[in-house]
N, C-alpha and C positions, 0 to 999 in steps of 0.2 A: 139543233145547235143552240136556239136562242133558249133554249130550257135549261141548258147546261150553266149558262149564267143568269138567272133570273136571280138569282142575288144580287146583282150588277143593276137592275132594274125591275122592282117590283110593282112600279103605279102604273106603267101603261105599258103596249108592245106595239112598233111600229112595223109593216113590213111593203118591200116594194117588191114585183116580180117582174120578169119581161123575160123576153125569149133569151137574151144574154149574161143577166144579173140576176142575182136574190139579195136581197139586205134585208137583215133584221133588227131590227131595235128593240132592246129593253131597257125605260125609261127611268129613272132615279130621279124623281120630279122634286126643284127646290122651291119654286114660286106655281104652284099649280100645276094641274096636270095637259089645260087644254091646249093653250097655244106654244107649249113645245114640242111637241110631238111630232117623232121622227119615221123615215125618212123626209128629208127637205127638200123640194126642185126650185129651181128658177121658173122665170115667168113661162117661157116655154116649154117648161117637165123635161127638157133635153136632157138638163144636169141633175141628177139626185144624189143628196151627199145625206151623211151621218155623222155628228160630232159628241165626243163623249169628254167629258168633263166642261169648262167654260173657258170663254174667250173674253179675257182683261179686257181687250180697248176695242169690243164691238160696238159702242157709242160713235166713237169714231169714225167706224171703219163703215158703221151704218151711213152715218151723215156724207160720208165721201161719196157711196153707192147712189144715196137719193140723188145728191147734184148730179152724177153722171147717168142721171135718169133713169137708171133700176126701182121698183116697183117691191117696197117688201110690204109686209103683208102683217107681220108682226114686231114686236119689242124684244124676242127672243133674239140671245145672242149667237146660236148655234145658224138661224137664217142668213147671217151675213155670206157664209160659209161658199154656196153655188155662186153665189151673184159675186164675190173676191175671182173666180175661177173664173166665171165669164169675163170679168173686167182682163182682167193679167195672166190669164194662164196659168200654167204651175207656178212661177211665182207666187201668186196667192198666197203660199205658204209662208213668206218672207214677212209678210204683213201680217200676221197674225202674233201675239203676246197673248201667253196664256196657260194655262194647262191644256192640253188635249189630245187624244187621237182622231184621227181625221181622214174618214174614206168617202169618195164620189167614182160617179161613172159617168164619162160624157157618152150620149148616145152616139150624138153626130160620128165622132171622131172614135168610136170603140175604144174609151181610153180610160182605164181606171188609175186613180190616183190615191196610196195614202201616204200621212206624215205622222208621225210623233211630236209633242212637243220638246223643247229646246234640252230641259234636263232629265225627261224618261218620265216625266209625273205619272202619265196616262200609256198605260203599255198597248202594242199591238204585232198581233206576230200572225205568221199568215204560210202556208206552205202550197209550192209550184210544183204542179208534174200535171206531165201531160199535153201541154197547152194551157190547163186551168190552174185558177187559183181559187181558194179556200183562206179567210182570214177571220181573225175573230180577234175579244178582247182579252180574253184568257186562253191558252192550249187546251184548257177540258171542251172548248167548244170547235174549235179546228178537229182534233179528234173526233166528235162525234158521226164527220162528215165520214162516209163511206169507204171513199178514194186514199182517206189518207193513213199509211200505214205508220205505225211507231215503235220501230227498234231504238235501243239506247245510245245516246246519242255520244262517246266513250272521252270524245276531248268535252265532251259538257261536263262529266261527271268529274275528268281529272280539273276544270276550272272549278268546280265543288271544292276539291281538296285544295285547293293550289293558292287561289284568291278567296278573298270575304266573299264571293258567290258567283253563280255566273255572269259571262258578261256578253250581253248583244252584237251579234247577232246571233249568238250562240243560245240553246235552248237543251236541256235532257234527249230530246225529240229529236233524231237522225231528219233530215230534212223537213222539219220546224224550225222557223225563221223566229228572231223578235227584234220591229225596227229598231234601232239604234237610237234616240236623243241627238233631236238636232238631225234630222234623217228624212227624207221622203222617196218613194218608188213611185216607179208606173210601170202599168202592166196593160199590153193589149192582149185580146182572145187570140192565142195560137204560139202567141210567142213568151220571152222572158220577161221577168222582172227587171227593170234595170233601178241599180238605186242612187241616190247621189244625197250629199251634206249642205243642206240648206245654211246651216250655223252650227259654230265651235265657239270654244273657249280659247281667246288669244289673249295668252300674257307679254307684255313688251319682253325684249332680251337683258338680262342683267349687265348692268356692268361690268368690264372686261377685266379689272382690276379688285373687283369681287369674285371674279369665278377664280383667280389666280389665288386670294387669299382663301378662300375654300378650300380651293383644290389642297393647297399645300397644308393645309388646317388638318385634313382630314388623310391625309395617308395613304398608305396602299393598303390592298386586299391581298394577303398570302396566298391565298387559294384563287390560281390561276384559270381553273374552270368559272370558279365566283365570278371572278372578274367579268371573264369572256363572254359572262352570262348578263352581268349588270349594266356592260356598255351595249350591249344587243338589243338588250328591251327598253333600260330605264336612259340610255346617252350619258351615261357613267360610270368608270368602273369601283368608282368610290358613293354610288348613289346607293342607301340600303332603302330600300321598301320590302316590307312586313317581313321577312325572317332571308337565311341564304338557303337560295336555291339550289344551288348545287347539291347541299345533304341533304334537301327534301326530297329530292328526285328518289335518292336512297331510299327514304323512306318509304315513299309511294311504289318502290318494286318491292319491298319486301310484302307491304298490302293488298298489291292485284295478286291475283292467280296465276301460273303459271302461261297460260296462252293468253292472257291479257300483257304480261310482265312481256310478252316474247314482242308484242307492238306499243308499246311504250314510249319510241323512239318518235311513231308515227300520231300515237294519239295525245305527246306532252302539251298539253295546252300555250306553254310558253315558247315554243317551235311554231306555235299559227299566231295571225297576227292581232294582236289586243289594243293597240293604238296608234294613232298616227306619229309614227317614228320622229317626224321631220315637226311635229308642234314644241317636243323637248328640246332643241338644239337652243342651245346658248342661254336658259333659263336659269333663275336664282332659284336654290337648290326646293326654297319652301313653295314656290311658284310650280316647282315641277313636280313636288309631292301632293301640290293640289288640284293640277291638271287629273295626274293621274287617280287620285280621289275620286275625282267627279267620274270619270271612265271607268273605272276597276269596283269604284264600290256605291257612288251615290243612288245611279239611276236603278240598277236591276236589284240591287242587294238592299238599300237602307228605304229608297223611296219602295220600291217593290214588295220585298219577300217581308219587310216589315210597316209596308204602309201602305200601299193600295191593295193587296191581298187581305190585310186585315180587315182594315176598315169597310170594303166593299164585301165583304164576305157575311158582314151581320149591316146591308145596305147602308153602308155611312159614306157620305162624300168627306174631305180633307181639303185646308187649303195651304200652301207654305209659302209663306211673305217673303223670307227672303231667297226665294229664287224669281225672283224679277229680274227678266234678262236685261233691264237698264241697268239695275242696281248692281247685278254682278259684272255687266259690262263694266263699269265702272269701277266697284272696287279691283278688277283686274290690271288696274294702273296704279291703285296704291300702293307704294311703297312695302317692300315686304315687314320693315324695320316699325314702322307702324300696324302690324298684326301682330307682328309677334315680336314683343321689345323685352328681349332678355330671354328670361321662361316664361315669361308672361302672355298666357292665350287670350287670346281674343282681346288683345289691346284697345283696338280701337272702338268694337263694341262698347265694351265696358266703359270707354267714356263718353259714349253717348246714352247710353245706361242709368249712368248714375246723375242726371236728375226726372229720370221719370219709376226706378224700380228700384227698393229697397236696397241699402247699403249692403246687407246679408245676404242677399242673393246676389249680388254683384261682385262680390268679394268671393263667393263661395266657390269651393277647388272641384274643378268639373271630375264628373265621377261617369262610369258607362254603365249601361243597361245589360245585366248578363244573367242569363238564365242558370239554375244547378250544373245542369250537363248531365250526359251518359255515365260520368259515375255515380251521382245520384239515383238514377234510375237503375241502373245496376244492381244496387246495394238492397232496395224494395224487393226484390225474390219475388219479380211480377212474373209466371207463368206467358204473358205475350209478350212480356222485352226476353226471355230465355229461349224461349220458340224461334225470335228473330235473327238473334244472336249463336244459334246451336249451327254446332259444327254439321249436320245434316242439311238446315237451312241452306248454310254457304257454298257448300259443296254443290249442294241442289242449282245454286243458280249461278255459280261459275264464276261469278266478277273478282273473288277477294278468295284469298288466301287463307282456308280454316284454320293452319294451325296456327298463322299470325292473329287471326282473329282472334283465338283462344287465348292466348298470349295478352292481348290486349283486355279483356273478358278478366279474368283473372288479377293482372296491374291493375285495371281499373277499378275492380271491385274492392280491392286490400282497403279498412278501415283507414280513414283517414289520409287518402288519396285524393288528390285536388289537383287539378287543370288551371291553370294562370290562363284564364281568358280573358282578350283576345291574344293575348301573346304566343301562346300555346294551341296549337290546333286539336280540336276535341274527333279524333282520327272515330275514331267507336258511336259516336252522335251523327256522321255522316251516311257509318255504314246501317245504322238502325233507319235513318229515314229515306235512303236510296232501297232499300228491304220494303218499306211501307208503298213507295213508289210501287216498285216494279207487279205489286201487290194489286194496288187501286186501279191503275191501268190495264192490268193483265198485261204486263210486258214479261219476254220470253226470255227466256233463260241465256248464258253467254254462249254462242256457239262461233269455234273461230272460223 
């Protein structure tokens, strides 16, 4: 298992064993390799914890320990980690600012515990059956464990199509877990997970007299399913986020296969639940499109699929300033009218901006990061994208619909065919890398 991410950790390998627990560490050394080396116990070796990434205000949190008379041993920030959990119990968690994942075992108490940090920086996902648990830093190492089996996981693949990517606690992985941001479980031997929300993102309520003028600003939605759909998820039936759902759904049955299409109902992603309903109620419309940002797309999809998977994949750590949960505690009180004054993004950046970083790049019209896409690839007459994309392929593995594929295969290849991304979902780039999946894993074919 620890070999599967030794990318994750190439300077050193930590491991602890006992009759209950195994943990493994593989170390990503920033200041040396000797005194952080993991596993960590308290003075007693009761508690042995593991912490991956860094912890901001372990200075602190050191100095508190020494007064209340714990015994560390070094300057490593990750040792605060047992002696936090001896002092306060799971709490612990509460006091911690930082990036991180974070798992221990108390012996005494057979009590395993882990957390995520507050916005998803540091992923961990971990799968139950049996009585046991199995957890790691990436699924290719959970996987490698014996016990654990990996069918496709079908409301994962439709949050694929549906949203900027998946979202926690949801995984590809039919029971594969990945904790949540802002998230911590425990788990004893024999029994469940139980998990609970250490911290959120709370924006004050808008003004009541601003949600009126909105409201009436913005109109109705003709399309009554739209509606019934937009007050259900987003607490509006005038609130749009990223395209209307109601013709995607269409969309999405003309792409699955017929006994995919026939549970649809059961596996729409937007039918299970993707946020805390009750944090949207009464918010100012930009406040509830950034709530739902940070949930739908920051932690799995922008910090994840394009920033801790990259980076740790050719051994690089990352660090990102502004997610300091003071800093966003905080600007979660500013005024919305100071972010966004007019069409003007990032208002208020920009003017603290412009006296430390060139007038040109502070004036400069933000632009996004987007790859060719599946029409480009297409258009190459690469012999392994025609393999993936062949109506034998699809048929073979049951998820998707050949003749729609074909269909798309064809539209997408026509010279001078272009995908407006992000606005446009690049439907044929999803089904070429869920192919590559089921490929890398040996995952099995759709059988209903």
């Amino acid at each position: 298992m620890s070999a599967a991410i030794g990318h994750r950790g190439p300077d050193s390998t930590g491991f602890h064993v006992d009759e209950t627990v195994a943990f493994a560490f593989t170390r990503l050394a920033i200041n040396g390799t000797g005194a952080g080396d993991q596993p960590m116990c308290d003075e007693s070796r009761q508690i042995v914890a593991m912490t991956i990434g860094e912890i901001y205000n372990y200075r602190q949190l050191r100095d508190l320990l020494v007064d209340r008379g714990h015994t560390l041993r070094t300057r490593c920030d990750t040792e605060v980690v047992p002696h936090l959990y001896e002092e306060f119990g799971r709490d612990f968690v509460t006091r911690l600012d930082g990036q991180f994942a974070v798992v221990l075992f108390d012996q005494r108490e057979q009590l395993f515990i882990g957390a995520r940090d507050h916005f998803g920086v540091t992923p961990l996902c971990y799968e139950h059956q049996g009585g046991e648990l199995v957890f790691g830093s990436e699924i290719k190492a959970v996987l490698e464990h014996r016990a654990v089996p990996c069918p496709v996981d079908l409301v994962g693949l439709d949050q694929v199509f549906t949203l900027p990517g998946l979202v926690s606690p949801r995984t590809m992985f039919d029971g594969v877990r990945s904790v949540p941001p802002g998230t911590a479980f425990e788990f004893r031997p024999g029994g469940r997970p139980e998990v609970w929300t250490y911290w959120d993102l709370a924006y004050p309520p808008a003004d009541r007299f601003d949600q009126i003028r909105r409201t009436q600003a913005a109109g109705g939605v003709t399309d009554l399913r739209e509606a019934r759909i937009r007050e259900g998820l987003w607490g509006g039936e005038n609130f749009f986020y990223e395209r209307n759902d109601a013709a995607f759904r269409a969309t999405k049955a003309g792409l699955y296969s017929s006994p995919v299409r026939e549970r649809q109902g059961e596996i729409d992603c937007l039918g299970h639940s993707l946020v805390d309903r009750e944090r949207l109620n009464g918010l100012h419309d930009l406040h509830r499109r950034s709530y739902l940002d940070v949930k739908l797309r920051l932690a799995d999809h922008l910090l994840g699929d394009h920033g801790d998977r990259m980076v740790f994949a050719n051994s690089v750590e990352f660090r990102h300033p502004f997610l300091d949960r003071e800093l966003v505690d905080f600007l979660a009180t500013v005024p919305p009218e100071l972010k966004l004054k007019g069409l003007e993004e990032k208002y208020l950046l920009k003017q603290i901006a412009r006296d430390w970083i060139p007038r040109r790049i502070v004036n400069r019209e933000k632009f996004g990061f987007t790859a060719p896409g599946s029409p480009h690839l297409i258009r190459q007459d690469d012999p392994a994208i025609e393999a993936l994309l062949s109506r034998e392929r699809i048929e073979a593995d049951g998820y998707f619909d050949p003749d729609h594929v074909e269909r798309l295969v064809r539209e997408y290849g026509t010279p001078g065919f272009r995908i407006n991304v992000p606005f446009e979902t690049d439907l044929l780039m999803t089904v070429l890398t869920f192919t590559l999946l089921l490929d890398l894993y040996d995952l099995p074919a759709y059988s209903a």
